[in-house]
VMD Tcl script that draws the C-alpha trace (Angstrom):
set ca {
  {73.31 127.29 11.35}
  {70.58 129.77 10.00}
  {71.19 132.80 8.30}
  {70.31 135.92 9.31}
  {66.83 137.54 7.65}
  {65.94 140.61 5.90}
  {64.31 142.03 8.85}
  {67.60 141.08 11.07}
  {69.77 142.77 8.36}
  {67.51 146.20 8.53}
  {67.71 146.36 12.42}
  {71.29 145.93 12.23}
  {71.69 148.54 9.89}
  {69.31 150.76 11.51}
  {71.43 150.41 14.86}
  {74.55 151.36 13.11}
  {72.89 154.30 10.89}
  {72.04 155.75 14.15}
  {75.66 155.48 15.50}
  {76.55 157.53 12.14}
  {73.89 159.70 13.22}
  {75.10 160.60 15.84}
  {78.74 160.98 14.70}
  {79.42 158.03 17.56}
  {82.15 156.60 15.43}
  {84.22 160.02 15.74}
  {83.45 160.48 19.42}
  {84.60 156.46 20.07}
  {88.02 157.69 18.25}
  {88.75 160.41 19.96}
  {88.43 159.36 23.32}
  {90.16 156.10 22.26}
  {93.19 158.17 21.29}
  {92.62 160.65 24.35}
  {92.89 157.55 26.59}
  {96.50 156.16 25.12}
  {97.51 159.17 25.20}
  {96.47 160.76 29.12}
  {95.95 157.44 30.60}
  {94.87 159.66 33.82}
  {91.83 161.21 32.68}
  {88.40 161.37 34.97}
  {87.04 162.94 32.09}
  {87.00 159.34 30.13}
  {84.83 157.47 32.41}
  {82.27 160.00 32.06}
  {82.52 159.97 28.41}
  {82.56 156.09 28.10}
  {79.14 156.14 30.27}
  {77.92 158.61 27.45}
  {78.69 155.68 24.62}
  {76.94 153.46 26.76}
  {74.02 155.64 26.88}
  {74.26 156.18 22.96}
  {74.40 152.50 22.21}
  {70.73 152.01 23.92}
  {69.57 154.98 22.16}
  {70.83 152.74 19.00}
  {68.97 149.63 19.99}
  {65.45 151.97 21.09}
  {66.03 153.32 17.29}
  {66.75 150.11 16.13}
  {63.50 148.49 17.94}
  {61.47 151.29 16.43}
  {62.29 150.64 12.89}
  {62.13 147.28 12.85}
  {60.83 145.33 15.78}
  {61.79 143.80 18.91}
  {62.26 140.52 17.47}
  {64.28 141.35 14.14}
  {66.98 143.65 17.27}
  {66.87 140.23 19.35}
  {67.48 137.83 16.32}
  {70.18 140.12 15.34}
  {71.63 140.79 18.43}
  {71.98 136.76 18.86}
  {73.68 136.26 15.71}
  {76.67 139.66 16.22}
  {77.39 137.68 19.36}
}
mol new
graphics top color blue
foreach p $ca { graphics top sphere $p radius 0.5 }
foreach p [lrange $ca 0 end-1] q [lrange $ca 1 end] { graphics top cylinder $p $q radius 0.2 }
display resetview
C-alpha cells in the first residue's frame, strides 16, 4: 500500500479550503437539518444539485493548484 504524496496532500487540502471558501460546510448543515426536519421540501433537490455543482468547482480549484494528477492520485486514495 503506498502512501499518499506531498502533492496528493496539497490537492486535498486545496479541495477542502475551497469548500471553507465557500462556507459549503454551513450550507451542507443546514439543508441536512432542513431535510429531517420538512422531509417534503422541493426546495432540497434544488439545493443538493447546488452542492453538486460546488463540489466540481472544488475539484476545478483543486486541479488548478496542484495538477490533474496530484486530484486523481488523491481522489483514488479518499475512496
Amino acid at each position: 500500500m503506498r502512501r499518499t504524496t506531498a502533492q496528493e496532500l496539497s490537492a486535498a487540502l486545496a479541495h477542502e479550503q475551497e469548500h471553507v471558501r465557500g462556507r459549503d460546510p454551513l450550507r451542507t448543515l443546514s439543508t441536512d437539518t432542513s431535510a429531517a426536519r420538512f422531509f417534503v421540501a422541493p426546495l432540497l433537490a434544488h439545493l443538493r444539485e447546488a452542492f453538486a455543482t460546488r463540489e466540481l468547482a472544488a475539484d476545478r480549484c483543486a486541479v488548478s493548484r496542484c495538477g490533474t494528477r496530484a486530484v486523481a492520485g488523491a481522489l483514488s486514495r479518499a475512496h
